[in-house]
C-alpha positions in Angstrom: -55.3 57.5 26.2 -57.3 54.4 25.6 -59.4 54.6 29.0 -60.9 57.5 27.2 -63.7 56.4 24.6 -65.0 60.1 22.9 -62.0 60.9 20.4 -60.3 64.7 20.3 -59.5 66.3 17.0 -57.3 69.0 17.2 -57.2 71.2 13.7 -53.2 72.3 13.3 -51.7 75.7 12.5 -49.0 77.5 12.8 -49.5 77.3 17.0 -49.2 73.7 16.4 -47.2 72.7 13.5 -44.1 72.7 14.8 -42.6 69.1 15.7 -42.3 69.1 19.7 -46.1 70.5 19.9 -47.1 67.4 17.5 -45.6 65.4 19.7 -47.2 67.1 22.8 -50.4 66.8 21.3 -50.6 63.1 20.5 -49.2 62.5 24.1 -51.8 64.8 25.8 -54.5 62.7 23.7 -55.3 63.9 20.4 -56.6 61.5 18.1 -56.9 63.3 15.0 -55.2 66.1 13.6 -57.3 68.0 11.3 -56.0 70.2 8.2 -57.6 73.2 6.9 -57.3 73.1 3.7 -58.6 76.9 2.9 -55.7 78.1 5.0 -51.8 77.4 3.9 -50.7 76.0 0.6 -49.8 72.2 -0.1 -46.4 72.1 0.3 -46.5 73.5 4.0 -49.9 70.8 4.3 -47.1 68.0 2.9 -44.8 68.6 5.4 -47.3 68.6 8.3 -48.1 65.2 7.2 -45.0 63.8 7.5 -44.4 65.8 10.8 -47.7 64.4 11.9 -46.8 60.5 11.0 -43.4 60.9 12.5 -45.0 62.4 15.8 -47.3 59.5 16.1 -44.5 57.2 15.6 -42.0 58.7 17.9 -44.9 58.8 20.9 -46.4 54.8 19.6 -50.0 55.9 18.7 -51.8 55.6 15.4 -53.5 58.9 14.8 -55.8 59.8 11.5 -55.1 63.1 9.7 -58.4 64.7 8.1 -58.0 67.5 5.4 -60.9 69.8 5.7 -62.1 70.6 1.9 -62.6 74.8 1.9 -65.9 74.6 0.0 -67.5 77.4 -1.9 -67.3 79.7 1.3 -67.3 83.5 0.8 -64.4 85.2 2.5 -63.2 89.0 2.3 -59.8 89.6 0.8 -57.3 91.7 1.9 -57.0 94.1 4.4 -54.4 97.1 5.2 -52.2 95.7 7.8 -53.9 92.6 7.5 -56.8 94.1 10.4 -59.9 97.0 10.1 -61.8 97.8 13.6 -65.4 98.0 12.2 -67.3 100.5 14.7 -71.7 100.0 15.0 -73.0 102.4 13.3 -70.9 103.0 10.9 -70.9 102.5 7.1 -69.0 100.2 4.5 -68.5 99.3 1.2 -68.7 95.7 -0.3 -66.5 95.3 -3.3 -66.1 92.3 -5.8 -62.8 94.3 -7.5 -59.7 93.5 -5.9 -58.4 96.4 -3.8 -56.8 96.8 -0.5 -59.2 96.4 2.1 -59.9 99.1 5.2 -62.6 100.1 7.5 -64.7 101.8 4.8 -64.2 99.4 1.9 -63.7 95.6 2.6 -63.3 93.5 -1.1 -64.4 90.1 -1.0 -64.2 87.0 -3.8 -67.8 86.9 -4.7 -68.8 88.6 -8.0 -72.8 88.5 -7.3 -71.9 90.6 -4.1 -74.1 93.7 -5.8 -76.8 91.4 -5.9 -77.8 91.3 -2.5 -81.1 92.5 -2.1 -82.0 95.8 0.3 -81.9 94.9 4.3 -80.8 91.5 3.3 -77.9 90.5 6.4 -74.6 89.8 6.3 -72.1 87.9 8.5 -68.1 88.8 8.9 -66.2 86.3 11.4 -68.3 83.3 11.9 -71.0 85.8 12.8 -69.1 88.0 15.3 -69.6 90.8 13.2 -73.2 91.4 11.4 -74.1 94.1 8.5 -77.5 95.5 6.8 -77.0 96.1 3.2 -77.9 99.0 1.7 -78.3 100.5 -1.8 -75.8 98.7 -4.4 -73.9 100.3 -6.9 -70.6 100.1 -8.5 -70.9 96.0 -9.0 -71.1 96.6 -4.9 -73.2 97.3 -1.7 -73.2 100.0 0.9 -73.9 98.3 4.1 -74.6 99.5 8.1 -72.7 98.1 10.4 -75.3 96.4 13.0 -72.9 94.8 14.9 -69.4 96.2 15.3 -66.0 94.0 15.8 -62.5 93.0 14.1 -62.0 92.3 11.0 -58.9 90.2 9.5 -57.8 89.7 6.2 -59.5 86.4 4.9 -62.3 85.5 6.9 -65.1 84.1 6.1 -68.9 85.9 4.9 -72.3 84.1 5.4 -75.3 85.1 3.8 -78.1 83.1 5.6 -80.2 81.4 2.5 -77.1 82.1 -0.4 -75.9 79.0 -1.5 -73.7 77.3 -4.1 -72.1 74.6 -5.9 -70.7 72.6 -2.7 -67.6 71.2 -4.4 -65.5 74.0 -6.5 -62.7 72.3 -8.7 -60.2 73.4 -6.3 -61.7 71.1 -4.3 -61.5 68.2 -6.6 -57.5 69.1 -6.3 -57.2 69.0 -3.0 -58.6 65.4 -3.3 -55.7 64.4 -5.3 -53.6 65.6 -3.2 -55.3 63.8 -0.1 -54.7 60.6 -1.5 -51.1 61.4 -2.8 -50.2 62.0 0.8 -52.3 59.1 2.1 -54.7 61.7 4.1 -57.2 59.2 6.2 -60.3 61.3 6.0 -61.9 64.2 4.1 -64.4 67.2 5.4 -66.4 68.0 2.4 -67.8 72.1 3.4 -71.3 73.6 2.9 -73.4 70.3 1.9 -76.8 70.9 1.2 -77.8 67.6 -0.1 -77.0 64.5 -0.5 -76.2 65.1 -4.4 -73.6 67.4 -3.2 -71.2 64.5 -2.0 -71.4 62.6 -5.7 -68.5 65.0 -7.2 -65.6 64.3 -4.6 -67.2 60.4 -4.4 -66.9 59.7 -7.9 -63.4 61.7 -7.7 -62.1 59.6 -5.1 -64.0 56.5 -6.7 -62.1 57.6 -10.0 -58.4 57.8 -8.4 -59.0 54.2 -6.9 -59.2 55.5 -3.3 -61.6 54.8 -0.2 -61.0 57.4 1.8 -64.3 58.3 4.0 -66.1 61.2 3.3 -67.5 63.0 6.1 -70.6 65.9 5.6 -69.8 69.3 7.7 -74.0 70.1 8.0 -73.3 74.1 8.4 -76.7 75.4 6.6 -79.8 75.7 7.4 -80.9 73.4 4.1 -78.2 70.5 5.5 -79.5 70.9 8.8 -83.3 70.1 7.2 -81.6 67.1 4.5 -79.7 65.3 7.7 -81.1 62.2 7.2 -80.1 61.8 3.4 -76.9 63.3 3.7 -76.3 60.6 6.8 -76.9 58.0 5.0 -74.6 59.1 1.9 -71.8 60.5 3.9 -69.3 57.4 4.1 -67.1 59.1 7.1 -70.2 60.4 8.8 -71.0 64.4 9.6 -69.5 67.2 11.5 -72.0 69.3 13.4 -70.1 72.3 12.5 -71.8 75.3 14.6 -69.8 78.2 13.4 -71.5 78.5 10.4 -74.7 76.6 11.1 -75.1 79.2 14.4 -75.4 81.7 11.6 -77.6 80.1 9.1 -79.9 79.1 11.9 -81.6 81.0 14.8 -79.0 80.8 17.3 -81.2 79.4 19.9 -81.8 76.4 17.4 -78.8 74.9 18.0 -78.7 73.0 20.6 -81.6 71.7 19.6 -80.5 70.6 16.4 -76.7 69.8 17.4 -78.8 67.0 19.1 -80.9 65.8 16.4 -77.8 65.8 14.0 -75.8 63.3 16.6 -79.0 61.1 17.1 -79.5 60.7 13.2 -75.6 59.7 12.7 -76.1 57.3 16.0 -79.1 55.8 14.1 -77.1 54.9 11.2 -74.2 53.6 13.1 -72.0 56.8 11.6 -69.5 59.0 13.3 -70.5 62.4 14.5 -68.1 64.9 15.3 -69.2 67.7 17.5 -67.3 71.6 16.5 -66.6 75.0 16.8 -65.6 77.3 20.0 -66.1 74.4 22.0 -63.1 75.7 24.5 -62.7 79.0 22.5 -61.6 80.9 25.7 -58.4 78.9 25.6 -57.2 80.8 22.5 -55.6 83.4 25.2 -56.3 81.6 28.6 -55.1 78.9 30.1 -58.2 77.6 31.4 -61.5 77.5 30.0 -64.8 79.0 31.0 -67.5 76.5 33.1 -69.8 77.1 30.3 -67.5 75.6 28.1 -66.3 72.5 30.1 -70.5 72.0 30.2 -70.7 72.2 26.3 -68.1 69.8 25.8 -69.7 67.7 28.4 -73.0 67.6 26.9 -72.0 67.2 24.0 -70.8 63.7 25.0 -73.8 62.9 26.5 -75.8 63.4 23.2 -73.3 60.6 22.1 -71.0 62.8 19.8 -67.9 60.4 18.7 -65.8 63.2 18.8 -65.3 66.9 19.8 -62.9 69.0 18.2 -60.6 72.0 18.9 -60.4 74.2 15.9 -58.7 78.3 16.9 -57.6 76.9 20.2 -54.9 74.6 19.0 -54.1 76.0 15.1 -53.5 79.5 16.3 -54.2 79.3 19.9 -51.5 80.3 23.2 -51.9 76.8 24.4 -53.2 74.2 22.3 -51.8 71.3 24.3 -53.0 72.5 27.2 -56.7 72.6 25.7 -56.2 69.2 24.3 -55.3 67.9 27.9 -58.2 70.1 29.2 -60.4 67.9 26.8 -59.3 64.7 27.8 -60.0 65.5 31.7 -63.4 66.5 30.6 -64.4 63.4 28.4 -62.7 61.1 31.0 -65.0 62.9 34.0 -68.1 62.4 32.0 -68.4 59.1 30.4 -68.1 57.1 33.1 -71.8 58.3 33.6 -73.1 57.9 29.7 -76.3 56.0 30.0 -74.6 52.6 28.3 -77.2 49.8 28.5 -80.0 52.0 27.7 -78.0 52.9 24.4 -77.3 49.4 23.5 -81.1 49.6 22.9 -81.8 52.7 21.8 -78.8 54.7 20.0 -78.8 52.9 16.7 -81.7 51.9 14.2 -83.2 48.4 15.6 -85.6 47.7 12.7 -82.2 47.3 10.5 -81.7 44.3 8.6 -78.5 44.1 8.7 -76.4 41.0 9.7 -73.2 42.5 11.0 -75.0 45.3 12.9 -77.3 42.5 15.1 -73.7 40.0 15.7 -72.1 44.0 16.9 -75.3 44.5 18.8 -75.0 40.6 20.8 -71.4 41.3 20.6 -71.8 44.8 23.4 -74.5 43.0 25.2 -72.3 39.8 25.9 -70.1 42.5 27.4 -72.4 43.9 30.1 -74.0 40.2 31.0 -70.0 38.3 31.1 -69.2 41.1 32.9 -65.7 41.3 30.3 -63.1 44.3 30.5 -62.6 44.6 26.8 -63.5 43.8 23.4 -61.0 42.8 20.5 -62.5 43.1 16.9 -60.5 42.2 13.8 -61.2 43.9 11.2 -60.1 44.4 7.0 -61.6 47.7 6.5 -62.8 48.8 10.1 -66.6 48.6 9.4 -66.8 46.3 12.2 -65.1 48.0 14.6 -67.7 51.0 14.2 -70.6 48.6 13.9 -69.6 47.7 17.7 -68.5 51.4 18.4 -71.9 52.4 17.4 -73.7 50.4 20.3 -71.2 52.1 22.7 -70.1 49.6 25.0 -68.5 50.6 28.2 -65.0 48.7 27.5 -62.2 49.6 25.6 -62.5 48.4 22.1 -59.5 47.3 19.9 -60.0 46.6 16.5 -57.3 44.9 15.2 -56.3 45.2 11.5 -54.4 43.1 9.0 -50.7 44.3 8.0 -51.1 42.4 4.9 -55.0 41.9 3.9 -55.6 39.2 2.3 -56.8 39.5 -1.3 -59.3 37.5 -3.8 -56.9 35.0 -6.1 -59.2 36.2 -8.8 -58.0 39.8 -8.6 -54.7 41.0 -9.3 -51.6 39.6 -7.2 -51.7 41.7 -4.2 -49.0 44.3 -3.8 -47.6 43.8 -0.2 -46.7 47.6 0.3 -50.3 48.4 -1.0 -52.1 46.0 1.6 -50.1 47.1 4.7 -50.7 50.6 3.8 -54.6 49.7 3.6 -54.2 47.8 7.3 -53.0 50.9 8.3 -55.4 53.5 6.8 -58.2 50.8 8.3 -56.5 51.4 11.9 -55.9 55.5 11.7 -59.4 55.9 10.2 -60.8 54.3 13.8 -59.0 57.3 15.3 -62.4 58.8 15.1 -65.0 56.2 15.8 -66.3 56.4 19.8 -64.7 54.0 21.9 -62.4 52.2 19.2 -58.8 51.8 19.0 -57.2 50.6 15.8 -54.1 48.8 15.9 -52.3 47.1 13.3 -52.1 43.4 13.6 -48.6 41.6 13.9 -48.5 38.3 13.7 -50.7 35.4 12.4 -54.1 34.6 14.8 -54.8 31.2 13.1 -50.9 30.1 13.4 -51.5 31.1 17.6 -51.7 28.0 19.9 -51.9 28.0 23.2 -51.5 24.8 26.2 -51.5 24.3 29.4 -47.7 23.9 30.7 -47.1 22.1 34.2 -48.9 22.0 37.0 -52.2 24.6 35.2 -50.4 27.6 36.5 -49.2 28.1 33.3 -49.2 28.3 29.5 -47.4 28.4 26.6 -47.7 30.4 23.5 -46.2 29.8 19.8 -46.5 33.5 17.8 -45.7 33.5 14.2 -44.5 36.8 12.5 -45.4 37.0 8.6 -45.2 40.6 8.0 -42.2 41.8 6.9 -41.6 44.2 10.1 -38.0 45.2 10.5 -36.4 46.8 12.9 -33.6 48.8 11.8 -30.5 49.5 13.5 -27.6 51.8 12.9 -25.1 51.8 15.3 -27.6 54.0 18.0 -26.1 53.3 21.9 -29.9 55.5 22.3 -31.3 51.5 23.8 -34.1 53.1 25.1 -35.2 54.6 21.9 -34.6 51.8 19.6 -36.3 49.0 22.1 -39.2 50.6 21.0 -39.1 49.1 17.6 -38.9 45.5 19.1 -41.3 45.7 20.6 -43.6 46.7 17.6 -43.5 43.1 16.9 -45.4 42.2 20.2 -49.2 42.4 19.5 -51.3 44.6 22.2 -47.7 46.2 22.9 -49.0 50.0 22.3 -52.8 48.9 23.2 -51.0 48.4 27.0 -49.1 51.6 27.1 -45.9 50.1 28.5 -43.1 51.8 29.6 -39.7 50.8 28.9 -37.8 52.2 32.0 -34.5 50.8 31.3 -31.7 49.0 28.7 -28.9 47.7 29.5 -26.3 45.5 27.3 -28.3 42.3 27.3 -30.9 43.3 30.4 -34.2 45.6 30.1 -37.1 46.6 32.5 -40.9 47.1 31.3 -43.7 48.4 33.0 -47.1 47.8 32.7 -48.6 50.8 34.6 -52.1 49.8 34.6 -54.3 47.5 36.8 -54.1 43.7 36.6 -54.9 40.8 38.6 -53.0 38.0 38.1 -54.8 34.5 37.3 -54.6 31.2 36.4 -57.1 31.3 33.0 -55.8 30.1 30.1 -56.4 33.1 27.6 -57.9 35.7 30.7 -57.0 39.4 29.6 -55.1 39.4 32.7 -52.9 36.3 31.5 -52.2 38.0 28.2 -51.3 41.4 29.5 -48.3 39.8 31.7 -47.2 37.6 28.1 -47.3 41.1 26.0 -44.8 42.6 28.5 -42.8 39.8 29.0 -42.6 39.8 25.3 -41.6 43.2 25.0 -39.2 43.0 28.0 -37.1 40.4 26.3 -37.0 41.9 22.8 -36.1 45.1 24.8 -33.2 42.9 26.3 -32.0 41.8 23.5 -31.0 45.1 22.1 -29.5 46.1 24.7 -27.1 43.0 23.4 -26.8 43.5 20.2 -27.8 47.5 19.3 -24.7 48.9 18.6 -23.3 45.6 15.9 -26.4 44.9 13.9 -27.8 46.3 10.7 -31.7 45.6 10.8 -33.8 42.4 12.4 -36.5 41.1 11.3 -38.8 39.4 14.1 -39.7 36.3 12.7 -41.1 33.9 15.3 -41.5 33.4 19.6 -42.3 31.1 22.0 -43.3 31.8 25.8 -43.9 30.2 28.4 -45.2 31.8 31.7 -45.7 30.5 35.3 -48.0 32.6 37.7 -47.1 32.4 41.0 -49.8 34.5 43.5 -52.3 36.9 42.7 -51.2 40.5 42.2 -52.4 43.8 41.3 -50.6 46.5 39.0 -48.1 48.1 38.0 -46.5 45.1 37.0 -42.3 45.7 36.5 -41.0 42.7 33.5 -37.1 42.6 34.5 -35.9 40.3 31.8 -32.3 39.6 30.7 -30.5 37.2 28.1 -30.1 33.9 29.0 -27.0 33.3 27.3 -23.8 35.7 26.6 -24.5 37.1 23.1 -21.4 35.4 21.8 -23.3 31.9 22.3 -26.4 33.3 20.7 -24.0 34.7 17.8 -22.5 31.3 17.2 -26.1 29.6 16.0 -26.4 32.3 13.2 -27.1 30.0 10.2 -26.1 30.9 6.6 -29.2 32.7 6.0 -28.5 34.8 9.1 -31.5 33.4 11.4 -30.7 33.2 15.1 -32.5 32.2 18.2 -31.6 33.6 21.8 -33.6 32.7 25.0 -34.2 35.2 27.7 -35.4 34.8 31.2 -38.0 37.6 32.8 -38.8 37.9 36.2 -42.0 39.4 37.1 -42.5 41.7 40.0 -45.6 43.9 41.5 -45.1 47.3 42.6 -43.8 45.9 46.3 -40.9 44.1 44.9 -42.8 40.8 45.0 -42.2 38.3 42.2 -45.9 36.8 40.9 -44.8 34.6 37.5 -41.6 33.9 35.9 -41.6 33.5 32.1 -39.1 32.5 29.1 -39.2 33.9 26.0 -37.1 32.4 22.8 -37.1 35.0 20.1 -35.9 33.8 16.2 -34.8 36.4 14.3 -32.9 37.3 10.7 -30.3 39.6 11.0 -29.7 41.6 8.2 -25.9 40.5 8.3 -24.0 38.4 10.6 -23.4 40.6 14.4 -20.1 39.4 14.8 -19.4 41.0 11.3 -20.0 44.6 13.2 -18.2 43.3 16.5 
């Protein structure tokens, strides 16, 4: 999915929580998956989670999770058989007391609800269903039904002008349990102000987390405050139209779904565009035109991201709409009006340092005419700094495994700062046109040479993060090469495929268009190192799978010789260079080994273009003969 630059959130439910539709929907492209936190309890949100991390795992893609906060939102309670058909015309009753709901009397959690004033209007269903209040009595109102529909138990009431405290202590909860379960970004509901963001910032400030705090502008006061609330919201805003389509005359909104994705665009902050944005595909299996143009435009405003709420949590097909999504963004932004946003799309009177180097950074792109950009990054700021100027290249950020740390502070826990790297890579899930990725390896320890005749180079990789791959007996080679290859920076940026292990032989493809040349450190040169890289640690499980415990990749050195000029797919067929009772009988005491394996690189014709080596040194977590 990294050809596509606007990111898909897809919002999980019981359509999508099972593990096989996880897994479908990181491979069709989703890049978040967003909880609801006003719907299910926490132990079923805990175990989407981990379903969620193990999904992203098992496909080789880091995707964020976002808990949605529920908010102060008014909802009815419930209903008899859990549905009422409310006819126009007709009459109701709105009751604070809790009773079982029907057609004529529908309870809802809100005590003031007998203070709503004569002719006042009320909204059932994210507006689908619109009442005139009547006479109140009995801590209630009467009310006429304007706009007839159906009701189910638990959804939500707007009352355009009501508001209240934006963060309710159940909130403040459910931001303790976001940062127990390592959630990577939080929807705060019903801002108003910027003021309203200070209780779950101070709470998250309190429980030592950084977690970014995106603002869901949904009334008609957020809507006017945009440019404060912008510029306090950490994570950026959600144009979240449900609501706001209420709050607002509904054809206002377009006009302001605009003006919110320009203000977050000026300050360099994520927007996220929302609600019934393929709602058709909650029953169909294709969407309507108008839709595919919503989702369309909203790109061209310059949303980050567009997000699928009913059609994936409780939809027929939610990987099918996710899939649907990506064919959309992928048809459109090759069109996006790039250089005139480099110019344009963010605030150029800003002072700021970092913003003008991202700025220089996306215009060296379009004059050097370069395919990608590579940004490392600690905490990702960076990486969005660059996102921000949307550039019309992929953009990987790269993030340390183990950040380094001030000697001042306290000694750094080495669980603590890869779990940071990896929060910094996840939370780029949402930023336009960036793809975090966990760094691997040490960039100042990297040297490369010229080898031979200039046709060739060399490179010396250290590994100082404690990646291990474990093994346990598993004859599953293709499976378990995947972890070896974690160890092989760029590895999942690439999207290889690993078509084939064998005892001591393995095949990788790299699927996507290269040309071959001669450049020391050209894109092109490093694609074909990454998956001869990954071709040989692939090969070397194949040797070894079923008698080792776990590895631990600690160093490698290629070399590469190109030999013609070649286009993609590119097939790596490496195998060992050695039998793997040589390689076993160098095992020091410590259990370190080194094995040498020979790859042979060929284009899609059969033709061989470079030939490389790769020595791997490894720790095994106990001697391989030992499990022979």
């Amino acid at each position: 999915m990294y050809g596509r630059r606007t990111k898909i959130i897809a919002t999980i439910g019981p359509a999508s929580w099972e593990d096989d539709v996880l897994v479908g929907l990181v491979q069709a492209g989703a890049d978040v998956f967003r909880l609801n936190f006003s719907h299910a309890d926490r132990d079923r949100h805990a175990r989407t989670i981990e379903s969620i991390r193990a999904a992203a795992e098992r496909v080789g893609r880091e995707v964020a999770v976002l808990g949605d906060l529920p908010g102060p939102k008014l909802r009815i309670g419930e209903l008899r058989d859990d549905v009422a058909e409310l006819e126009t015309g007709m009459h109701v009753k709105l009751t604070p007391h809790a009773v079982e709901g029907d057609a004529e009397t529908i309870p809802v959690d809100w005590a003031e609800v007998g203070s709503l004033r004569e002719d006042e209007l009320v909204y059932l269903a994210d507006g689908s269903i619109r009442l005139r209040v009547g006479a109140a009595g009995d801590g209630g109102v009467d009310a006429e039904v304007e706009v007839g529909g159906t009701l189910s138990s638990h959804k939500g009431m707007n009352i355009p002008g009501v508001s209240a405290r934006a963060a309710t202590d159940g909130d403040l909860g459910w931001v303790e349990f976001a940062v127990e379960h390592g959630i990577d970004l939080l929807a705060m509901s019903f801002v108003s102000s910027a003021a309203d963001l200070e209780p779950v910032a101070e709470k998250l400030a309190a429980l030592g987390s950084d977690i970014p705090l995106i603002a869901k502008i949904e009334k008609q006061q957020a809507a006017e405050n945009a440019e404060e609330i912008v510029h306090a919201a950490s994570g950026g805003i959600m144009v979240a139209r449900g609501d706001l389509g209420i709050e607002l005359p509904l054809e206002q909104l377009p006009v302001v779904q605009k003006r919110l994705i320009r203000a977050a665009g000026q300050r360099s902050k994520p927007a996220i565009t929302a609600t019934q944005m393929l709602a058709s595909m909650v029953s169909e299996r294709r969407p309507t035109r108008a839709e595919v143009t919503d989702v369309a435009n909203a790109i061209f405003d310059g949303t980050d991201a567009v997000m699928l709420s009913e059609e994936t949590a409780v939809g027929r097909h939610p990987v099918e709409a996710v899939r649907v999504m990506d064919r959309i963004a992928r048809a459109t932004e090759p069109d996006l009006p790039y250089g005139e946003w480099l110019f344009t799309r963010t605030d150029q009177t800003t002072q700021d340092v970092a913003d003008s180097v991202a700025q220089s950074a996306v215009g060296a792109v379009y004059r050097l005419n370069l395919a990608a950009m590579v940004v490392p990054t600690t905490s990702g700021r960076t990486a969005r700094l660059v996102s921000a100027h949307r550039p019309n290249v992929p953009v990987l950020a790269i993030s340390p495994r183990a950040a380094a740390q001030p000697a001042v502070r306290r000694p750094r826990d080495p669980q603590r700062a890869r779990d940071r790297g990896a929060a910094a890579a996840r939370r780029l899930c949402l930023a336009g046109g960036a793809r975090g990725n966990r760094q691997v390896g040490r960039p100042d320890r990297d040297r490369r040479r010229h080898a031979g005749s200039g046709v060739g180079h060399e490179l010396v990789r250290g590994t100082s993060s404690p990646l291990t791959v474990r093994f346990r007996r598993m004859t599953d080679f293709d499976a378990i090469a995947q972890g070896m290859t974690q160890a092989v920076p760029f590895a999942g940026f690439l999207g290889l495929d690993i078509t084939s292990v064998a005892a001591g032989e393995a095949v990788v493809v790299l699927p996507e268009r290269v040309e071959l040349t001669n450049h020391v450190g050209s894109q092109h040169a490093g694609a074909l190192f990454t998956v001869a890289e990954a071709a040989s640690g692939a090969a070397f499980v194949g040797a070894f799978a079923e008698r080792m415990g776990e590895v631990t990749p600690l160093a490698r050195r290629a070399e590469i010789s190109y030999e013609k000029i070649a286009k993609g797919p590119i097939e790596a067929r490496a195998r060992l260079a050695v039998p793997a009772e040589e390689a076993l009988a160098t095992l020091d005491s410590t259990g370190k080994v080194e094995f040498p394996c020979e790859i042979e690189l060929v284009d899609a014709s059969g033709v061989r273009v470079a030939t490389a080596t790769v020595g791997w040194h490894v720790r095994l977590s106990k001697p391989a003969a030992a499990e022979a």
